[in-house]
PDBQT receptor file of N, H, CA, C and O in Angstrom, charges set to zero:
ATOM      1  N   UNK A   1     113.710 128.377  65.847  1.00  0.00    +0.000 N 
ATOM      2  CA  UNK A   1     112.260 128.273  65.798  1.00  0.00    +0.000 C 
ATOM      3  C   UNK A   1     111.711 128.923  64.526  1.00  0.00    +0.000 C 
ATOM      4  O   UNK A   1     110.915 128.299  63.825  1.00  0.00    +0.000 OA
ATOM      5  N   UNK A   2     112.058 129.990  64.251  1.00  0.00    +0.000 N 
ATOM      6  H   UNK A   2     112.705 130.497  64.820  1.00  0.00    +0.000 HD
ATOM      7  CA  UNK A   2     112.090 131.071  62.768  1.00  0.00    +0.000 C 
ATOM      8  C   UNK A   2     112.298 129.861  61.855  1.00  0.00    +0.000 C 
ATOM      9  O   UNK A   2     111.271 129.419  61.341  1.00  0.00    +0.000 OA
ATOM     10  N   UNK A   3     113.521 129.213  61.548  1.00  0.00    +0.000 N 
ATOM     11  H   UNK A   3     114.356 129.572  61.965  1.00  0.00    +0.000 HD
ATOM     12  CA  UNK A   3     113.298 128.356  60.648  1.00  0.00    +0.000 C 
ATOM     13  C   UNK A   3     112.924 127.434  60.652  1.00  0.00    +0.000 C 
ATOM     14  O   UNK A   3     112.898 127.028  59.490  1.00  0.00    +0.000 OA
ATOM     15  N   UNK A   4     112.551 126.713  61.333  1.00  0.00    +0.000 N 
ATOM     16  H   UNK A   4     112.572 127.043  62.277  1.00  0.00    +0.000 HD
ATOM     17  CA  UNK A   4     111.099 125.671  61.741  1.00  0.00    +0.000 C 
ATOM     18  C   UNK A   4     109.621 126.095  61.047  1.00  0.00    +0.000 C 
ATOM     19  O   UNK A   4     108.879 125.306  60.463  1.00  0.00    +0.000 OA
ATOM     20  N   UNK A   5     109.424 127.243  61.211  1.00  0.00    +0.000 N 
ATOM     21  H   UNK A   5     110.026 127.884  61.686  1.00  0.00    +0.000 HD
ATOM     22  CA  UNK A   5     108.305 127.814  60.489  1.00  0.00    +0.000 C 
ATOM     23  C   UNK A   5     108.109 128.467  59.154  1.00  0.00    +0.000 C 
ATOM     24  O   UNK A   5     107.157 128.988  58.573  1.00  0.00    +0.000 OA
ATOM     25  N   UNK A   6     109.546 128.208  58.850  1.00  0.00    +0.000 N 
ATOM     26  H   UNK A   6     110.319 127.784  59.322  1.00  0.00    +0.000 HD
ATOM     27  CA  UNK A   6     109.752 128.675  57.314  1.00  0.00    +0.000 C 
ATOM     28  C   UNK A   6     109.997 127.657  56.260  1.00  0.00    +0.000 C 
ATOM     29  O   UNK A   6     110.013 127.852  55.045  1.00  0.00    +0.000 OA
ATOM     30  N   UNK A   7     110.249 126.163  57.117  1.00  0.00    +0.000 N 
ATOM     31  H   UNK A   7     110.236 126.005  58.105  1.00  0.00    +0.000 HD
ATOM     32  CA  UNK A   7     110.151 125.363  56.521  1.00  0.00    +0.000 C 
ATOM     33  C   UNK A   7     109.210 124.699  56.264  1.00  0.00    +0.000 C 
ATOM     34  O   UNK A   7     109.310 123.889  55.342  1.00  0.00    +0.000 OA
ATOM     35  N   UNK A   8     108.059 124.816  56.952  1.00  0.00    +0.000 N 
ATOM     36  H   UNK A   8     107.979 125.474  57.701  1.00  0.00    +0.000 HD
ATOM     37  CA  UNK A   8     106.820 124.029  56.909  1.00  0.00    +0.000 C 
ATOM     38  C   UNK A   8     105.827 124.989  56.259  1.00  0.00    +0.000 C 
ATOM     39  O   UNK A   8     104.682 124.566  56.105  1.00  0.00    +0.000 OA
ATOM     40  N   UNK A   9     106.245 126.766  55.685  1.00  0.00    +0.000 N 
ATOM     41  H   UNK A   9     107.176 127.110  55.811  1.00  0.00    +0.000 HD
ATOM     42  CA  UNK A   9     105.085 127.295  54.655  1.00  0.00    +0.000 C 
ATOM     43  C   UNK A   9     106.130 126.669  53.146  1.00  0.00    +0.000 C 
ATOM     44  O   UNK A   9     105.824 126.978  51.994  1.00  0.00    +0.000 OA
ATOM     45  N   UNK A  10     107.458 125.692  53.519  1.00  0.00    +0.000 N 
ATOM     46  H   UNK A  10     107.706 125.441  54.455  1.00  0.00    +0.000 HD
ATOM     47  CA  UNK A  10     107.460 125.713  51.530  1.00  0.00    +0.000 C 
ATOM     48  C   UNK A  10     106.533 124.475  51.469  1.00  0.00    +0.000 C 
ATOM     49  O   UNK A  10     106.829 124.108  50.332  1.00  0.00    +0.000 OA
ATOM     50  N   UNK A  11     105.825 123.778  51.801  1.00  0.00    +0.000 N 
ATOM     51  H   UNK A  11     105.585 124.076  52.724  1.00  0.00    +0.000 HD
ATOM     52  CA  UNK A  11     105.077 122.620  51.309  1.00  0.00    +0.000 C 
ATOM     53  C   UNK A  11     103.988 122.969  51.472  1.00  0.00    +0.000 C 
ATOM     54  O   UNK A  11     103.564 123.145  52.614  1.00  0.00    +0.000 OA
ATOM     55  N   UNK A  12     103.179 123.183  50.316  1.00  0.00    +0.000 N 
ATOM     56  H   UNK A  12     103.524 123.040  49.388  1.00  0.00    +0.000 HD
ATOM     57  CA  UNK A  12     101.885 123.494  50.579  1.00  0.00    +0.000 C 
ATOM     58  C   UNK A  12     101.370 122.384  50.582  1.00  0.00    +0.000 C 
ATOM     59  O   UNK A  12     101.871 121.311  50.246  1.00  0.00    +0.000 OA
ATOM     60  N   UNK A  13      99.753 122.743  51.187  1.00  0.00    +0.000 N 
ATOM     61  H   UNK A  13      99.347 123.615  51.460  1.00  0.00    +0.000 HD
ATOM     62  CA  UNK A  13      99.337 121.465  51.734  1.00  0.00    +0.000 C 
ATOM     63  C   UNK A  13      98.713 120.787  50.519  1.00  0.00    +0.000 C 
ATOM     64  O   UNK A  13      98.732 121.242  49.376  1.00  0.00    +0.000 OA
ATOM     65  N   UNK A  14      98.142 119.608  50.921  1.00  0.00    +0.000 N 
ATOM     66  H   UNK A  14      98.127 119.238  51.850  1.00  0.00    +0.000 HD
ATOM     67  CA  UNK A  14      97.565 118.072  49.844  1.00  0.00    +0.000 C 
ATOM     68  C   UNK A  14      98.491 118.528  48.525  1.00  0.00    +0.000 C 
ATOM     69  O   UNK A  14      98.033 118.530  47.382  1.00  0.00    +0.000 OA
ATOM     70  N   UNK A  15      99.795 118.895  48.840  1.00  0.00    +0.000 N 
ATOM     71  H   UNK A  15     100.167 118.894  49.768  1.00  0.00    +0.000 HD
ATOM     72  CA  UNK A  15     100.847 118.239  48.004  1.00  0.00    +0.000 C 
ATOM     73  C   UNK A  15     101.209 117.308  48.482  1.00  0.00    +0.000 C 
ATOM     74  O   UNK A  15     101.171 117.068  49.688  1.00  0.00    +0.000 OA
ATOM     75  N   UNK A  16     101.796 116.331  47.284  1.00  0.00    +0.000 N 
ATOM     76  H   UNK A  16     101.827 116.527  46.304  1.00  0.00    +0.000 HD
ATOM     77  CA  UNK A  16     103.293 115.054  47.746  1.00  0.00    +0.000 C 
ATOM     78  C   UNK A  16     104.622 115.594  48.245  1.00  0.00    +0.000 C 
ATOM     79  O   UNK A  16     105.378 116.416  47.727  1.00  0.00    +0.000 OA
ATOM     80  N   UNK A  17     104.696 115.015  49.224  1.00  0.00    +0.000 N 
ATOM     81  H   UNK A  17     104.082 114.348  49.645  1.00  0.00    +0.000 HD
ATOM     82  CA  UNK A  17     106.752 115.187  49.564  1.00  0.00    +0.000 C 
ATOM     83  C   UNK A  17     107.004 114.079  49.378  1.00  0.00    +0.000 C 
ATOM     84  O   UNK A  17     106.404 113.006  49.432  1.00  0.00    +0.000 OA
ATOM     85  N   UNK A  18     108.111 114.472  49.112  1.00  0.00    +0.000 N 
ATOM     86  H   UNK A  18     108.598 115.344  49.068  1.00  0.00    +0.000 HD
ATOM     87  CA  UNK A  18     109.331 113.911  48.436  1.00  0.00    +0.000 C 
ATOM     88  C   UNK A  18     109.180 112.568  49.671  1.00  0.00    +0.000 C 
ATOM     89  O   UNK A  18     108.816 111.407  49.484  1.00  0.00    +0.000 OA
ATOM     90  N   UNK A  19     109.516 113.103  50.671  1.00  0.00    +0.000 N 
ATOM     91  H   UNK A  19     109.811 114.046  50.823  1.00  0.00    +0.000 HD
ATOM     92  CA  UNK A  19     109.397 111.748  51.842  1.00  0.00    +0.000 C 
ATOM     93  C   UNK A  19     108.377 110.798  51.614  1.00  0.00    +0.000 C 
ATOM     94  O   UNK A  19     108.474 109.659  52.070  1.00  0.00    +0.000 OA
ATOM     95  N   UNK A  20     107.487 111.140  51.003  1.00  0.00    +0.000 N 
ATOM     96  H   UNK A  20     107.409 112.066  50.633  1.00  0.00    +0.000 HD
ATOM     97  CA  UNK A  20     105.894 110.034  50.983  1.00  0.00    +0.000 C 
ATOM     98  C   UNK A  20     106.338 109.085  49.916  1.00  0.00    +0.000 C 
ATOM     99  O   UNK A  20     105.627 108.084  50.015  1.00  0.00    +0.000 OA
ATOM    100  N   UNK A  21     106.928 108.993  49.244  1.00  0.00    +0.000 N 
ATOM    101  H   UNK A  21     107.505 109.806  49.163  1.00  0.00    +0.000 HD
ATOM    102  CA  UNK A  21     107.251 108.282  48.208  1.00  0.00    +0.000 C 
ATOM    103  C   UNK A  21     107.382 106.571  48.570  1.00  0.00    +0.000 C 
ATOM    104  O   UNK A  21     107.831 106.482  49.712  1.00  0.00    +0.000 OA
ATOM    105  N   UNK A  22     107.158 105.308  48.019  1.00  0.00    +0.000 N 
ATOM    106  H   UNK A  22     106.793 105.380  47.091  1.00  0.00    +0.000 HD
ATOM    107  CA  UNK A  22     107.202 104.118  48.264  1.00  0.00    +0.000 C 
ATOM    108  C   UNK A  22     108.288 103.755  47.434  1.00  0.00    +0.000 C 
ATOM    109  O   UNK A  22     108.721 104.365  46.456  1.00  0.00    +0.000 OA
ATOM    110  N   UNK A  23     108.643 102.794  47.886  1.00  0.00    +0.000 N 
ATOM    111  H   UNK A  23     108.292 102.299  48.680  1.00  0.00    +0.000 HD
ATOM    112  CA  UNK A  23     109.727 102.000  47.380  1.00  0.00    +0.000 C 
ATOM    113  C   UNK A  23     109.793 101.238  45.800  1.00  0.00    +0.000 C 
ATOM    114  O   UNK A  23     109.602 100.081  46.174  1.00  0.00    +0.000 OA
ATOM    115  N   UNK A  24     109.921 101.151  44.480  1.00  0.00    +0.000 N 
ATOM    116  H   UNK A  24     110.076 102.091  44.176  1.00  0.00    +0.000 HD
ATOM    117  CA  UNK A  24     109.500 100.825  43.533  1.00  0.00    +0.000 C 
ATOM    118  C   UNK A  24     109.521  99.357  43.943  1.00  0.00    +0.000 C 
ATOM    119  O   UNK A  24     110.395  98.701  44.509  1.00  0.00    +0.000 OA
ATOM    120  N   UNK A  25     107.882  98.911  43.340  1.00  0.00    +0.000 N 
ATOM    121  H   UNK A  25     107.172  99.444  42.881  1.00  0.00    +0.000 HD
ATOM    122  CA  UNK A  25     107.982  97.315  43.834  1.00  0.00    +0.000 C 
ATOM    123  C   UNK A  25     108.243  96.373  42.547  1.00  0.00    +0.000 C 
ATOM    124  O   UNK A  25     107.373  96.493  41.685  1.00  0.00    +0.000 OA
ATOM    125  N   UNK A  26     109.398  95.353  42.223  1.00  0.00    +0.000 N 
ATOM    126  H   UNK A  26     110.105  95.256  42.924  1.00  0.00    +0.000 HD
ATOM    127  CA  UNK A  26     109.659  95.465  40.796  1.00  0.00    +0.000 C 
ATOM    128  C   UNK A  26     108.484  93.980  40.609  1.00  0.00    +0.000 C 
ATOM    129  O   UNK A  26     108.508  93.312  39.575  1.00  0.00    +0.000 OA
ATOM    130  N   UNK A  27     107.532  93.654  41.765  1.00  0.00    +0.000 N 
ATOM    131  H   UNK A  27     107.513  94.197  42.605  1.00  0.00    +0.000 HD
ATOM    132  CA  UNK A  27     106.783  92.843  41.507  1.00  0.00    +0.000 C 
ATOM    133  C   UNK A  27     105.598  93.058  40.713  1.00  0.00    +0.000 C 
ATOM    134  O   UNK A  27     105.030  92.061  40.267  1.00  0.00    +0.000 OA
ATOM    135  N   UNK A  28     105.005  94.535  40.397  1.00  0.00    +0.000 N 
ATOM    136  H   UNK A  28     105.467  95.345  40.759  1.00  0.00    +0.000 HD
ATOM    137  CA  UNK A  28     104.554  94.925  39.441  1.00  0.00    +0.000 C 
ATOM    138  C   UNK A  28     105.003  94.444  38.443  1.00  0.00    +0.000 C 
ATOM    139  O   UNK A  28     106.177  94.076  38.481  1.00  0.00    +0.000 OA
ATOM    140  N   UNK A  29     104.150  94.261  37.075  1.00  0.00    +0.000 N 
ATOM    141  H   UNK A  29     103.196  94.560  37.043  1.00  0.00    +0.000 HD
ATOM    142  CA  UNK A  29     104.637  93.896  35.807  1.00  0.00    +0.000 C 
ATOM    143  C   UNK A  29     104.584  95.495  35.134  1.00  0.00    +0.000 C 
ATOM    144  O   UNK A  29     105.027  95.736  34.011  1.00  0.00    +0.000 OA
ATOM    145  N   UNK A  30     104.101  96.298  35.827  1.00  0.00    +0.000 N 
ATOM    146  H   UNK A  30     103.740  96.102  36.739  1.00  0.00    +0.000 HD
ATOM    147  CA  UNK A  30     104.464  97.948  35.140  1.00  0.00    +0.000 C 
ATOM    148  C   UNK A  30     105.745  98.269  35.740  1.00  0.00    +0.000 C 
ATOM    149  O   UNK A  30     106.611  98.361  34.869  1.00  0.00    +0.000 OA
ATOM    150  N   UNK A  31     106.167  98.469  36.886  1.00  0.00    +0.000 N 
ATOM    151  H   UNK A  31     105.463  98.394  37.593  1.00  0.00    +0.000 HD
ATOM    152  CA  UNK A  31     107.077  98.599  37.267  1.00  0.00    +0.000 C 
ATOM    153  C   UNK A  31     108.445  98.104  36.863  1.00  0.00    +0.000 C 
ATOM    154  O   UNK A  31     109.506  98.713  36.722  1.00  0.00    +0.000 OA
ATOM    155  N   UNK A  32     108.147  96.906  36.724  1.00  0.00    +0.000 N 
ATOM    156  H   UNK A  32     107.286  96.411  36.838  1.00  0.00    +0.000 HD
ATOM    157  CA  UNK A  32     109.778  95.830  35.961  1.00  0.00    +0.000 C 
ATOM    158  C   UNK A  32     109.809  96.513  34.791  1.00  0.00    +0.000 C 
ATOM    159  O   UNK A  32     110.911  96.911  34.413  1.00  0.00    +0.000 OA
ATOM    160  N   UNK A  33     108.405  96.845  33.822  1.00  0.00    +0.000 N 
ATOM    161  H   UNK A  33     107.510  96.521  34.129  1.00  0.00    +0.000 HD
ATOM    162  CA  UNK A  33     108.971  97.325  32.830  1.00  0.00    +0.000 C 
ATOM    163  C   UNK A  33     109.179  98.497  32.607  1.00  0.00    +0.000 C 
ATOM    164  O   UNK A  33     109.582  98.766  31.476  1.00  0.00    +0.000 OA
ATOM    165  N   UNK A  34     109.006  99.502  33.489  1.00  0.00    +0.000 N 
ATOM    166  H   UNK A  34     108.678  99.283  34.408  1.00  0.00    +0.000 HD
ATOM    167  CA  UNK A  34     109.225 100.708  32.900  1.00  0.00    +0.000 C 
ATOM    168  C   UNK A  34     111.102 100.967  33.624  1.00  0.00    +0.000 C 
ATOM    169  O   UNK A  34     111.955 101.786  33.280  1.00  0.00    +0.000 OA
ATOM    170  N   UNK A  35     111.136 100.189  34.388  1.00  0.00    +0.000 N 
ATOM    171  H   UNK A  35     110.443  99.524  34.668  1.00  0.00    +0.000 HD
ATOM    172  CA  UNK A  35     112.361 100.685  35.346  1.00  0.00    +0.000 C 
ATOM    173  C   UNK A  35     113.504  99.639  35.045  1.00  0.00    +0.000 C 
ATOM    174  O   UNK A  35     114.691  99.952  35.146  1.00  0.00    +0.000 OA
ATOM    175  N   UNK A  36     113.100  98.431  34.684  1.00  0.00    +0.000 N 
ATOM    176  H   UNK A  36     112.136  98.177  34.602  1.00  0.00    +0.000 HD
ATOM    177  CA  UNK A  36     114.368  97.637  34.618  1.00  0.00    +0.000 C 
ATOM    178  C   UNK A  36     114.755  97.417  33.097  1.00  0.00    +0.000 C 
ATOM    179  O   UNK A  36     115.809  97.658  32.509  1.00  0.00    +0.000 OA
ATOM    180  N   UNK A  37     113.293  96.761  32.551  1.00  0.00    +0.000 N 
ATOM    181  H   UNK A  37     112.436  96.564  33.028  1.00  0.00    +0.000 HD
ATOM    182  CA  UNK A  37     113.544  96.045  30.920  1.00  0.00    +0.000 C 
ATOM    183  C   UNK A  37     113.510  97.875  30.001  1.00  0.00    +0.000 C 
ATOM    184  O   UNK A  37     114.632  98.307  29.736  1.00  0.00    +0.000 OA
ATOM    185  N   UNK A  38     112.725  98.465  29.737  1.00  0.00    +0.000 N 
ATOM    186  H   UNK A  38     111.813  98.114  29.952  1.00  0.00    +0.000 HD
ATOM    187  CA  UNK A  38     113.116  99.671  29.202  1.00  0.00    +0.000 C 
ATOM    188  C   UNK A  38     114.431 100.086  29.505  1.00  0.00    +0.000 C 
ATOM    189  O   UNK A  38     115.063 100.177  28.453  1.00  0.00    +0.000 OA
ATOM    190  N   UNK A  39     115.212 100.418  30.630  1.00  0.00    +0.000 N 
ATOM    191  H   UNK A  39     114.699 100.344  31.485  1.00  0.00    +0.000 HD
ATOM    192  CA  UNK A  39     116.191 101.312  30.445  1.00  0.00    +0.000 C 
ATOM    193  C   UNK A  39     117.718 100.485  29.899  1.00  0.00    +0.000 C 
ATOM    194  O   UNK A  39     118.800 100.931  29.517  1.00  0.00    +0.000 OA
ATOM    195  N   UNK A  40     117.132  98.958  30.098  1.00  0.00    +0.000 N 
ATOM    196  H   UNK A  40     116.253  98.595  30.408  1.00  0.00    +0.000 HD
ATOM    197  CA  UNK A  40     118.390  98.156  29.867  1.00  0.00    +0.000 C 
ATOM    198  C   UNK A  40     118.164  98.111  28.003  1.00  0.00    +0.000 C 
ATOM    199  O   UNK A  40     119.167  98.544  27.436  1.00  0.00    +0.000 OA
ATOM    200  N   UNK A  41     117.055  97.674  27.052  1.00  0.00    +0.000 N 
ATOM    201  H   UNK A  41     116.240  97.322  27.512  1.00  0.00    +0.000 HD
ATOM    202  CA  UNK A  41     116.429  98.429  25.964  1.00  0.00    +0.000 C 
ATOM    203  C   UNK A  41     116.736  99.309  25.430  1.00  0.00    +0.000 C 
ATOM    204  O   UNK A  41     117.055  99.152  24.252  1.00  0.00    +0.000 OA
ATOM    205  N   UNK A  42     116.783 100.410  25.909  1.00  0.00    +0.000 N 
ATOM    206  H   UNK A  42     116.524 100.538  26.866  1.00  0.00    +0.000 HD
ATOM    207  CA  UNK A  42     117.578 102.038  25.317  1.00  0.00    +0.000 C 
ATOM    208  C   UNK A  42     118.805 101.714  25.622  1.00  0.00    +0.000 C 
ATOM    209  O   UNK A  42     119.399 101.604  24.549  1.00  0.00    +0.000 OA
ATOM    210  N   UNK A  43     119.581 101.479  26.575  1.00  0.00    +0.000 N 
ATOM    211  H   UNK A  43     119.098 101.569  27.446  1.00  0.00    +0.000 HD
ATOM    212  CA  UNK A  43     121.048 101.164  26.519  1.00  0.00    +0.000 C 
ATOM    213  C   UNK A  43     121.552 100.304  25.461  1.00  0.00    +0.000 C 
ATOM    214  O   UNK A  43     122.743 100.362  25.155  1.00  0.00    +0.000 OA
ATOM    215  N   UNK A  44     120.859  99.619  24.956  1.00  0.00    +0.000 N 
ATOM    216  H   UNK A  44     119.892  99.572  25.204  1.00  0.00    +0.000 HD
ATOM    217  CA  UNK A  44     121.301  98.195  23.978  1.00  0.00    +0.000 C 
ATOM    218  C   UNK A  44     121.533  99.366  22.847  1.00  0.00    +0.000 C 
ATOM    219  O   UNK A  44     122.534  99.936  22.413  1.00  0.00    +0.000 OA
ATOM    220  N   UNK A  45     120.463  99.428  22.643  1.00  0.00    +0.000 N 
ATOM    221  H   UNK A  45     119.650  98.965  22.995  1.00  0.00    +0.000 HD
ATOM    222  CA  UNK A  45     119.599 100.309  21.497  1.00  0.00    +0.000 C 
ATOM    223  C   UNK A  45     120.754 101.301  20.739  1.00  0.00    +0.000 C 
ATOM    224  O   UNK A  45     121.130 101.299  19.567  1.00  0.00    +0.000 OA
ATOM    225  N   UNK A  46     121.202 102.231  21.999  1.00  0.00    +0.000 N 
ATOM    226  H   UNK A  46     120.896 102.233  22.952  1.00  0.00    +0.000 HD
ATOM    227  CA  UNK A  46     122.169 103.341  22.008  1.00  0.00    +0.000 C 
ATOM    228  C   UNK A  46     123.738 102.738  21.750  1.00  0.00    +0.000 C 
ATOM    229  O   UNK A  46     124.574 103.246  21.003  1.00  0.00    +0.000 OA
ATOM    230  N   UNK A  47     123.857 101.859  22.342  1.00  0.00    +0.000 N 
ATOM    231  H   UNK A  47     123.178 101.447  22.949  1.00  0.00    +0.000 HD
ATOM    232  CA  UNK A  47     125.274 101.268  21.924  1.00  0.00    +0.000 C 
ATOM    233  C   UNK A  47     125.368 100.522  20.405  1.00  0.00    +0.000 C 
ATOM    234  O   UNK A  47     126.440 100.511  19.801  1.00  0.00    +0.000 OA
ATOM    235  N   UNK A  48     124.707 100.186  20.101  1.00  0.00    +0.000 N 
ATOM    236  H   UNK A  48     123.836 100.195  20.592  1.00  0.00    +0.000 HD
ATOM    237  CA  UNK A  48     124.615  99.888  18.285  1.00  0.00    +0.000 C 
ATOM    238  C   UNK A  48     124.362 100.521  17.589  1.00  0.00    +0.000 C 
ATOM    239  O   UNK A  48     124.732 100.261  16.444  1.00  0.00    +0.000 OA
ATOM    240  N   UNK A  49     123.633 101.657  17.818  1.00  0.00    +0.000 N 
ATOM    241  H   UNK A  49     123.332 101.868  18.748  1.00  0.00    +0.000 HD
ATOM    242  CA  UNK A  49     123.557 102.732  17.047  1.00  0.00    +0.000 C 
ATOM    243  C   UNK A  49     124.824 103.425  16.811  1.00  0.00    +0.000 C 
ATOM    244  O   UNK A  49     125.298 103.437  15.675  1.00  0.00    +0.000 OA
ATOM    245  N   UNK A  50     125.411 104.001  17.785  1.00  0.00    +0.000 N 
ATOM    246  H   UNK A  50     125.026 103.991  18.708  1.00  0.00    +0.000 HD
ATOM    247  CA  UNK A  50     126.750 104.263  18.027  1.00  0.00    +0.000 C 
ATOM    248  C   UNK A  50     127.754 103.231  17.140  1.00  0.00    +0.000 C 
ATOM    249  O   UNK A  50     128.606 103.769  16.433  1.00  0.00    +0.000 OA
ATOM    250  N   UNK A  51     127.689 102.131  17.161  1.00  0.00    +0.000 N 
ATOM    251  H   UNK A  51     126.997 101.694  17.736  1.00  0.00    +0.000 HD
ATOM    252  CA  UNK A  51     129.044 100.994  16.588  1.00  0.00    +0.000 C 
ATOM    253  C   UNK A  51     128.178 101.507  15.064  1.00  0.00    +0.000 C 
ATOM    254  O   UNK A  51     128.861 102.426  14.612  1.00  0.00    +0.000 OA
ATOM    255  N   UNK A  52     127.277 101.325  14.375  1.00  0.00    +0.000 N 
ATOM    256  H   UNK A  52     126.722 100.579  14.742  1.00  0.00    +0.000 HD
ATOM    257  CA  UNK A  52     126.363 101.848  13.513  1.00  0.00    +0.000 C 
ATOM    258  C   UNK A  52     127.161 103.087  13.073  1.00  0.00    +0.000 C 
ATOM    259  O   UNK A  52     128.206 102.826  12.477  1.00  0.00    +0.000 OA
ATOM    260  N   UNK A  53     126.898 104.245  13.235  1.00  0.00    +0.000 N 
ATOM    261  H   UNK A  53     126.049 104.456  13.719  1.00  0.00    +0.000 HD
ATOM    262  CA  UNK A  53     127.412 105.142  13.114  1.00  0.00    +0.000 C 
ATOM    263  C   UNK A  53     128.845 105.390  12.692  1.00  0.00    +0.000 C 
ATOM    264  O   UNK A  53     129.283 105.902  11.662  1.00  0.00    +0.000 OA
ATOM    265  N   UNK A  54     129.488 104.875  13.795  1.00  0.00    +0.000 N 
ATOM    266  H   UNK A  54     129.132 104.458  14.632  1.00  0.00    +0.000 HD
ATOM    267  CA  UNK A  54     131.106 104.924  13.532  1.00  0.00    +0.000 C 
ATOM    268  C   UNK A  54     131.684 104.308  12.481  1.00  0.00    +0.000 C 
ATOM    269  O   UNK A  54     132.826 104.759  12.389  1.00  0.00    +0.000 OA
ATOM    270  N   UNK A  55     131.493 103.568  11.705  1.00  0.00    +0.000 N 
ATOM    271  H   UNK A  55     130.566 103.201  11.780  1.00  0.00    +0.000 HD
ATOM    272  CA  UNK A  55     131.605 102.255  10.517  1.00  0.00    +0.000 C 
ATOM    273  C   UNK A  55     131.489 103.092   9.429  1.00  0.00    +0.000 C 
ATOM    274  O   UNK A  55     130.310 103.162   9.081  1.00  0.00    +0.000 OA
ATOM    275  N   UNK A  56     132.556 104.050   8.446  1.00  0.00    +0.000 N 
ATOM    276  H   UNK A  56     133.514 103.993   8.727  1.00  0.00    +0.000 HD
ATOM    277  CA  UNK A  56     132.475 104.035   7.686  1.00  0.00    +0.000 C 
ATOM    278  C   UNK A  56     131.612 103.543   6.248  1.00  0.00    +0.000 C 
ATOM    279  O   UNK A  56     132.028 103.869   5.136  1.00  0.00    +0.000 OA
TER     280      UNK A  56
């Protein structure tokens, strides 16, 4: 019971938990891009830079 009540003073209140969170909807056109086309973008990006680099 002690820790039942010690867990519910770490969230203070009209904060977000972690639990409230929604599902990313990639039907957004912000969403597709910040989560799918950006990170696939920096991956490209980073691997030619790299072959770039190494090339004498």
């Amino acid at each position: 019971m002690i820790n039942l009540f010690f867990a519910i003073l770490q969230l203070p209140p009209g904060t977000q938990n972690p639990d409230d969170n929604l599902p990313v909807n990639l039907k957004d056109p912000f969403d597709l891009v910040v989560f799918v086309i950006l990170p696939v973008i920096l991956i490209i990006l980073y691997i030619i830079w790299r072959k770039k680099r190494r090339k004498p």
